[in-house]
C-alpha positions as CSV (number, residue, x, y, z in Angstrom):
1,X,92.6,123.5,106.0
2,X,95.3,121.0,106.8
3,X,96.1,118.5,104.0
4,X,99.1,116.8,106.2
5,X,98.4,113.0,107.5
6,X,98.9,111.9,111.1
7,X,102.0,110.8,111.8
8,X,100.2,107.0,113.1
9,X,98.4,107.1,109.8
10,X,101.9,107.6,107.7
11,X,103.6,105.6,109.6
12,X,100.7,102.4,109.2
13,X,100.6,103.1,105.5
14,X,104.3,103.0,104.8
15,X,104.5,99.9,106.9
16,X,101.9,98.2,105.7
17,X,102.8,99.4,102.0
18,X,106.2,97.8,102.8
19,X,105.0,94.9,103.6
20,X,102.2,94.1,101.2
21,X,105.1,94.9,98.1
22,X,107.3,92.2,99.4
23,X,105.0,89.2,99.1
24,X,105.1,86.4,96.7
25,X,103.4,87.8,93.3
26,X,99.4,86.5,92.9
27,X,99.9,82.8,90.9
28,X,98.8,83.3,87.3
29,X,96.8,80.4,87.2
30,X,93.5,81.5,89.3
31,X,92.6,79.8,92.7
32,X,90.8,80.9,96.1
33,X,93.8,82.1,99.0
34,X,94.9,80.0,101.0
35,X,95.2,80.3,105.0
36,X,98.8,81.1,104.6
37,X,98.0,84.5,103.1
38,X,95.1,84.8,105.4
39,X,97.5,84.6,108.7
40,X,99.7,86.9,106.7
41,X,96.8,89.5,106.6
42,X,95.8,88.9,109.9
43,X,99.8,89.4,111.6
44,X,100.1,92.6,109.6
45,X,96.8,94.2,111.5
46,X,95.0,94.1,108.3
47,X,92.2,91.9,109.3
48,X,90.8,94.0,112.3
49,X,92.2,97.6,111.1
50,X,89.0,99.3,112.7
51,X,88.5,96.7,115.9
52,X,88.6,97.8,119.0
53,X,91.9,97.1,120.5
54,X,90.3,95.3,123.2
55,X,89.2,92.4,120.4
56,X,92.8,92.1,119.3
57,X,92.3,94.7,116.6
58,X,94.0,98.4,115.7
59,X,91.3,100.7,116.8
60,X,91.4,102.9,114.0
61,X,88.8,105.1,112.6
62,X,87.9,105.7,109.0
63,X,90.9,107.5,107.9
64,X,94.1,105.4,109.0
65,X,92.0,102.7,108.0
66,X,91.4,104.0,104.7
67,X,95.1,105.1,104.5
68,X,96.0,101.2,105.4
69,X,93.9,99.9,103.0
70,X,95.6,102.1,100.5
71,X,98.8,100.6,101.2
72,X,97.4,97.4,101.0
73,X,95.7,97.6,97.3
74,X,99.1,99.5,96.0
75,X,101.0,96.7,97.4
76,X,99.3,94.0,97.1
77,X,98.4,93.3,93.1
78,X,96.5,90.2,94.2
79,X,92.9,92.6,94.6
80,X,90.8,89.4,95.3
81,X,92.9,88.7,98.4
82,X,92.6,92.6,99.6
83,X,88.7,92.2,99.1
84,X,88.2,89.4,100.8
85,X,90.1,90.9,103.6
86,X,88.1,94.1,103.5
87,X,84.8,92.2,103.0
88,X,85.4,90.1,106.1
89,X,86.6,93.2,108.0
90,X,83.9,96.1,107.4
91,X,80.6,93.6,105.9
92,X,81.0,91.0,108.9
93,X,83.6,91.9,111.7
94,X,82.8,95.6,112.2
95,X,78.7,95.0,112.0
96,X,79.1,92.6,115.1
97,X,81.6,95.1,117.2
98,X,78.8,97.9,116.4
99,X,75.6,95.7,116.9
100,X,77.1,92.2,119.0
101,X,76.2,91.7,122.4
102,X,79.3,91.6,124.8
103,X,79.2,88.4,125.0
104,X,79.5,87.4,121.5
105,X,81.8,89.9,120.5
106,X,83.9,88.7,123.2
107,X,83.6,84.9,121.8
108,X,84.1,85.9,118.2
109,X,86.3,88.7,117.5
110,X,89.3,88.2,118.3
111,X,88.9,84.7,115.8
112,X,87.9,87.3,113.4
113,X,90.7,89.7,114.0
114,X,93.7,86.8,114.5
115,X,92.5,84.9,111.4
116,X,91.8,82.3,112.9
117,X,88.3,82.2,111.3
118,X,87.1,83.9,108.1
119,X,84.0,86.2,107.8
120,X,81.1,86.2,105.2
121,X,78.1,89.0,104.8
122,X,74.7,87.2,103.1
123,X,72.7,89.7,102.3
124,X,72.1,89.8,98.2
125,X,69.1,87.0,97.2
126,X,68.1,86.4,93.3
127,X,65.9,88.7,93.1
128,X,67.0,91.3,95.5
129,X,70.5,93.1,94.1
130,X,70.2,97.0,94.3
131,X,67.2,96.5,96.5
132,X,69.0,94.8,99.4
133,X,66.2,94.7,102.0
134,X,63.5,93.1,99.1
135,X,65.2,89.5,100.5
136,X,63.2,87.0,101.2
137,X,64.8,85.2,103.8
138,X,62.5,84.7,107.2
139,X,63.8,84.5,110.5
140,X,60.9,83.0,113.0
141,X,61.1,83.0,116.6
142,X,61.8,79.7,118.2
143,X,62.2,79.5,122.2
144,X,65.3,81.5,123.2
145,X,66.1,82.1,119.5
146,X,65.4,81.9,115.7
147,X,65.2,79.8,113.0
148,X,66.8,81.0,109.4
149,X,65.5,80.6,106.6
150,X,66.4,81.1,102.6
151,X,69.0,81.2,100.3
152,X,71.8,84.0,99.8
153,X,73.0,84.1,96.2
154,X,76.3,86.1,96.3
155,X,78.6,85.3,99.2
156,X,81.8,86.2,99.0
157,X,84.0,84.2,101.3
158,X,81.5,82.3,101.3
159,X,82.7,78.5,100.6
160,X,85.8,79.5,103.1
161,X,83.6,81.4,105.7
162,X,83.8,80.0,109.5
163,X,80.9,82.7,110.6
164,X,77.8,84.7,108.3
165,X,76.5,88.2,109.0
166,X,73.1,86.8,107.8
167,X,70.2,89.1,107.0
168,X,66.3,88.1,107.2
169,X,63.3,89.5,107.8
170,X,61.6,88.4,111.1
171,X,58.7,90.5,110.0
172,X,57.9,90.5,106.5
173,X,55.2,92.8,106.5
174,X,56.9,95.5,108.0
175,X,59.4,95.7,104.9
176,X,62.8,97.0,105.5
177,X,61.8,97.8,109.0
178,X,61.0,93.5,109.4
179,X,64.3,93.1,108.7
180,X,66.8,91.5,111.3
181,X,70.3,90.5,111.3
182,X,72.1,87.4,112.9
183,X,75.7,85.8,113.5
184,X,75.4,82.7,112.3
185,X,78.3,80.5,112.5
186,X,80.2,77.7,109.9
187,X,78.6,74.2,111.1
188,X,74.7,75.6,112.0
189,X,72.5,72.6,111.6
190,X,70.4,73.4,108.3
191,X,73.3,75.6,106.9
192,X,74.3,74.5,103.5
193,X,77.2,76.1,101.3
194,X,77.0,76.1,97.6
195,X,79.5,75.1,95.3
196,X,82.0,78.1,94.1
197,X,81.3,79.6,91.0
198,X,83.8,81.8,88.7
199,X,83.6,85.8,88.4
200,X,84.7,87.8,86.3
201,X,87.2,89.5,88.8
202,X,88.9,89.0,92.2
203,X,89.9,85.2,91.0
204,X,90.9,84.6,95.1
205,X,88.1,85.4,96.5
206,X,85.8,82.0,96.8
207,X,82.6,83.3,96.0
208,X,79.1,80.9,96.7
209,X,75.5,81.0,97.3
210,X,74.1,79.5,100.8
211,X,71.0,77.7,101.8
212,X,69.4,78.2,105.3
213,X,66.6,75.9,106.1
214,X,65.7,76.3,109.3
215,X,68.9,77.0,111.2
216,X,68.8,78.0,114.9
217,X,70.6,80.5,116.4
218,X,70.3,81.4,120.1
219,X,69.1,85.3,120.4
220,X,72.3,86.3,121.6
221,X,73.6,85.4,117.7
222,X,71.2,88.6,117.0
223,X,72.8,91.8,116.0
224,X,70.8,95.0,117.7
225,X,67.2,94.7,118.2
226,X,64.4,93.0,116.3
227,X,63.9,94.9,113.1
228,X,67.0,96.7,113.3
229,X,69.0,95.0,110.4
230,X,68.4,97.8,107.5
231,X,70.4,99.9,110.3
232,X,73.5,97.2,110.5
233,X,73.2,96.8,106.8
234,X,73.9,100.8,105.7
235,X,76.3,101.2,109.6
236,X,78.3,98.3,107.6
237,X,78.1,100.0,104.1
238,X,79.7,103.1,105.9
239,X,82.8,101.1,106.3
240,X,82.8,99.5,103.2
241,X,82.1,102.3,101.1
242,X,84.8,104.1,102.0
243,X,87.6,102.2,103.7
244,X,87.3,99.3,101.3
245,X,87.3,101.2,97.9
246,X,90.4,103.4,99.2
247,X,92.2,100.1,97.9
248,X,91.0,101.6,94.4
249,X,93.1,104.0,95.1
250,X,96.3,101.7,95.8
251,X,95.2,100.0,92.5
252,X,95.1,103.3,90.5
253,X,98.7,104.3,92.2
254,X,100.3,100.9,91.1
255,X,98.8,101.4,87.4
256,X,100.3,104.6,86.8
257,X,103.5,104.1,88.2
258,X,103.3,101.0,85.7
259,X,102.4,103.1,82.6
260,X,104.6,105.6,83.3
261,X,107.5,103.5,83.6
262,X,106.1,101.3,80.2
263,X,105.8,104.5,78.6
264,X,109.5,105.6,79.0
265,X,110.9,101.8,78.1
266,X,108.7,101.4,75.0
267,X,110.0,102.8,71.8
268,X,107.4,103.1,68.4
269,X,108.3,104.8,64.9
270,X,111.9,105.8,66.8
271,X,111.0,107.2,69.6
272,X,109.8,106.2,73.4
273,X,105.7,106.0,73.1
274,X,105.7,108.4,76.3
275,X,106.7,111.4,73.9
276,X,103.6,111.2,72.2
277,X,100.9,113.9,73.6
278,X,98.5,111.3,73.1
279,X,100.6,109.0,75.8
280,X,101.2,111.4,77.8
281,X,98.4,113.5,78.3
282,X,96.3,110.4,78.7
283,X,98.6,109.3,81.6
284,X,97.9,113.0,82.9
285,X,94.7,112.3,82.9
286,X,94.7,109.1,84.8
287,X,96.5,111.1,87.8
288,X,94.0,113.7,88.0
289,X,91.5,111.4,88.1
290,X,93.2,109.8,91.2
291,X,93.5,112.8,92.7
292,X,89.9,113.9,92.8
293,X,88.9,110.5,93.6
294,X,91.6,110.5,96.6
295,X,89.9,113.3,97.7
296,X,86.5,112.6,97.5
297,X,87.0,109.2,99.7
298,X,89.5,110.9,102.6
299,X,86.6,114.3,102.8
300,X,84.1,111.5,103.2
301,X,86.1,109.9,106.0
302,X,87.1,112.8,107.6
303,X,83.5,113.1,108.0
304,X,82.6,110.3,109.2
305,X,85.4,110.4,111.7
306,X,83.7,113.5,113.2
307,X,80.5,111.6,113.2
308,X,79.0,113.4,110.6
309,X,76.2,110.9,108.6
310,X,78.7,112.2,105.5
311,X,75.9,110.5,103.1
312,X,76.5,112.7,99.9
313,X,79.9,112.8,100.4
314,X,80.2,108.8,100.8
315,X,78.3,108.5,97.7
316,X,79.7,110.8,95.6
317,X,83.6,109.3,96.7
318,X,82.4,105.8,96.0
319,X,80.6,106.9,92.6
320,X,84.4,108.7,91.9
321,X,86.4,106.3,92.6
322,X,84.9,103.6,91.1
323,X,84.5,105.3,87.9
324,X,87.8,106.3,87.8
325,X,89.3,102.5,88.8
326,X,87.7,101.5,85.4
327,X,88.9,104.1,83.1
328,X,91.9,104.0,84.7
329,X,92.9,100.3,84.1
330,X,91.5,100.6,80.8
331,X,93.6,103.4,79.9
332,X,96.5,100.8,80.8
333,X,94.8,98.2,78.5
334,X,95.3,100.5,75.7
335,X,98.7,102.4,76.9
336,X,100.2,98.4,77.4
337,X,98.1,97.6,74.1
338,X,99.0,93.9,72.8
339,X,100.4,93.6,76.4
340,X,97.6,94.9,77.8
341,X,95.4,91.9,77.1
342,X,97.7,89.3,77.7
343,X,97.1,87.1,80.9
344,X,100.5,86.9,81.8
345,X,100.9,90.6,81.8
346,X,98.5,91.4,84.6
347,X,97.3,94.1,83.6
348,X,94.2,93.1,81.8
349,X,93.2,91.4,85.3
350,X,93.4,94.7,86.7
351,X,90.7,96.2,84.6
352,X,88.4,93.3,85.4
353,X,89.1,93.6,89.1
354,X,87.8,97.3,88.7
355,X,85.2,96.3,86.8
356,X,83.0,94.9,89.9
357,X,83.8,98.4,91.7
358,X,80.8,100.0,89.7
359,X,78.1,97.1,90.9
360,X,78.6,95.6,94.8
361,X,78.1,98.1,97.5
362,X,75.4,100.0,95.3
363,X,76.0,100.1,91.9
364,X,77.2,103.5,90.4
365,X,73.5,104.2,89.3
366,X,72.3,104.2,93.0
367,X,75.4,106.5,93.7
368,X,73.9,109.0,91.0
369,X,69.9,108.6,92.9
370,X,71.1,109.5,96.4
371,X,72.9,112.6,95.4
372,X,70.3,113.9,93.2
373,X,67.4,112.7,96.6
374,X,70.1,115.0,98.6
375,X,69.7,117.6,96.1
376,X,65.8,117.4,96.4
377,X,65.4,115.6,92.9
């Protein structure tokens, strides 16, 4: 068993970790990032990490591009910018270079990859959360192509997005196996986006619902064959529940390098607060717990790099890590205490960044079911 990282991967994390730590801090006051940050992503790789190189991306496979994103979440303290990166990149971008015809990967892309446009999944509906393939958007057959309808309810990227990854059943009866997927792009007739609405986390990531009534896309916009969107959905959530939540692990990193160095600076009853046992061994903890979770997510991608379906092993890492993302900021809360939940500090903003990591991509609940389905429960 070799433990040791590619000297490529290394290499891409240090540089990218380099990078990421010398860029302007997030503003305190909260807004949606701008194009200049986007371009920023997109010249550092960031944007097309697991793209064929052919597209203009990196061509790497789960691991360096879970080592990148890494890097990017320990650099980078702005976590709404690095998920609307990694949303764009593994719930948009990578289902079109798995499912896109030639022709419209060839048209879209390198956009994607060069920032030049922005990418958006819509997938969750109202009533339709944890049971993603419940939506009730139709797709119906029109001439060479289809026409859209329904409304999306959680779209992050979504008031910035130049192109959807759009999900809709152009067979309702069938249930999940009804279910298409389409490329539908910033501009369709009959596409309207929401207005933004506020979250409790990732303040830079614009975040809307959209309405589709009766947009047309040409066939071509369809990704894989009629019915074969539940596929592109959980191909995507391979991606994105792994690579994406390895920038847990960059968050975790950065918070316990900033306890420990709060810890030795602040002094209580005449003493620095990081001789306490209590201090200490709770900062102990905290490591650990990135530990396990680190490896947890790299096994899983390792896996997955050997083409293994790695379905317990994605579950359990993503279950893991996000767990640990929320105990582990709110162990800074607590260690930064008065600090701690001042705005200005940051550090409260970090716990309700991790907060979201036990709901979106299957909430920690559904983690639990497919382990104990694996298990024969």
């Amino acid at each position: 068993m070799d433990f040791t990282w590619p000297e490529e991967t290394e290499q891409v994390f240090k540089q990218i970790l380099a990078a990421t730590q010398s860029w302007p801090a997030p503003p305190e006051q909260a807004r949606p990032f701008t194009r200049e940050q986007w371009r920023r992503c997109a010249d550092l790789g960031l944007l097309g990490l697991s793209v064929p190189p052919q597209y203009g991306g990196q061509g790497y496979g789960f691991l360096t591009s879970a080592r990148a994103v890494e890097a990017f979440g320990r650099g980078c303290p702005d976590l709404g910018l690095v998920f609307s990166a990694m949303a764009h990149l593994f719930a948009c971008t990578m289902p079109i270079v798995e499912y896109g015809s030639p022709a419209l990967r060839e048209r879209v892309l390198p956009k994607l990859c060069r920032g030049e446009w922005v990418g958006a999944n819509a997938v969750t509906e109202e009533d339709a959360g944890s049971d993603a393939m419940a939506g009730k958007a139709v797709a119906v057959r029109d001439g060479d192509g289809y026409r859209i309808s329904g409304t999306k309810s959680f779209v992050s990227n979504g008031p910035d997005a130049d192109v959807f990854v759009v999900y809709a059943h152009t067979e309702p009866s069938f249930g999940h196996m009804g279910l298409s997927a389409f490329v539908v792009e910033r501009g369709t007739a009959g596409l309207t986006l929401g207005e933004p609405f506020d979250t409790l986390a990732f303040e830079s990531c614009p975040t809307s619902s959209i309405v589709l009534d009766g947009c047309w896309v040409p066939a071509e916009c369809r990704l894989g064959r009629d019915g074969q969107g539940a596929e592109v959905f959980h191909a995507s959530m391979r991606w994105e529940r792994s690579c994406l939540f390895a920038a847990y692990l960059g968050q975790m990193a950065r918070l316990i390098d900033r306890c420990v160095q709060h810890v030795k600076e602040r002094k209580q009853f005449g003493k620095r607060i990081g001789a306490n046992q209590a201090v200490s061994h709770r900062i102990a903890q905290m490591r650990i717990q990135l530990e396990t979770a680190r490896l947890l997510l790299y096994r899983a991608c390792w896996r997955l790099d050997r083409g293994e379906p790695a379905t317990t092993d994605i579950a359990m890492a993503k279950y893991v890590v996000s767990e640990a993302a929320v105990q582990t900021a709110l162990s800074a809360v607590r260690l930064f205490a008065g600090k701690g939940v001042r705005t200005d500090v940051g550090i409260e903003r970090e716990l309700r960044n991790a907060v979201p990591s036990t709901i979106f991509s299957g909430t920690s609940e559904m983690q639990l079911e497919r382990i104990a389905k694996e298990l024969g429960l």
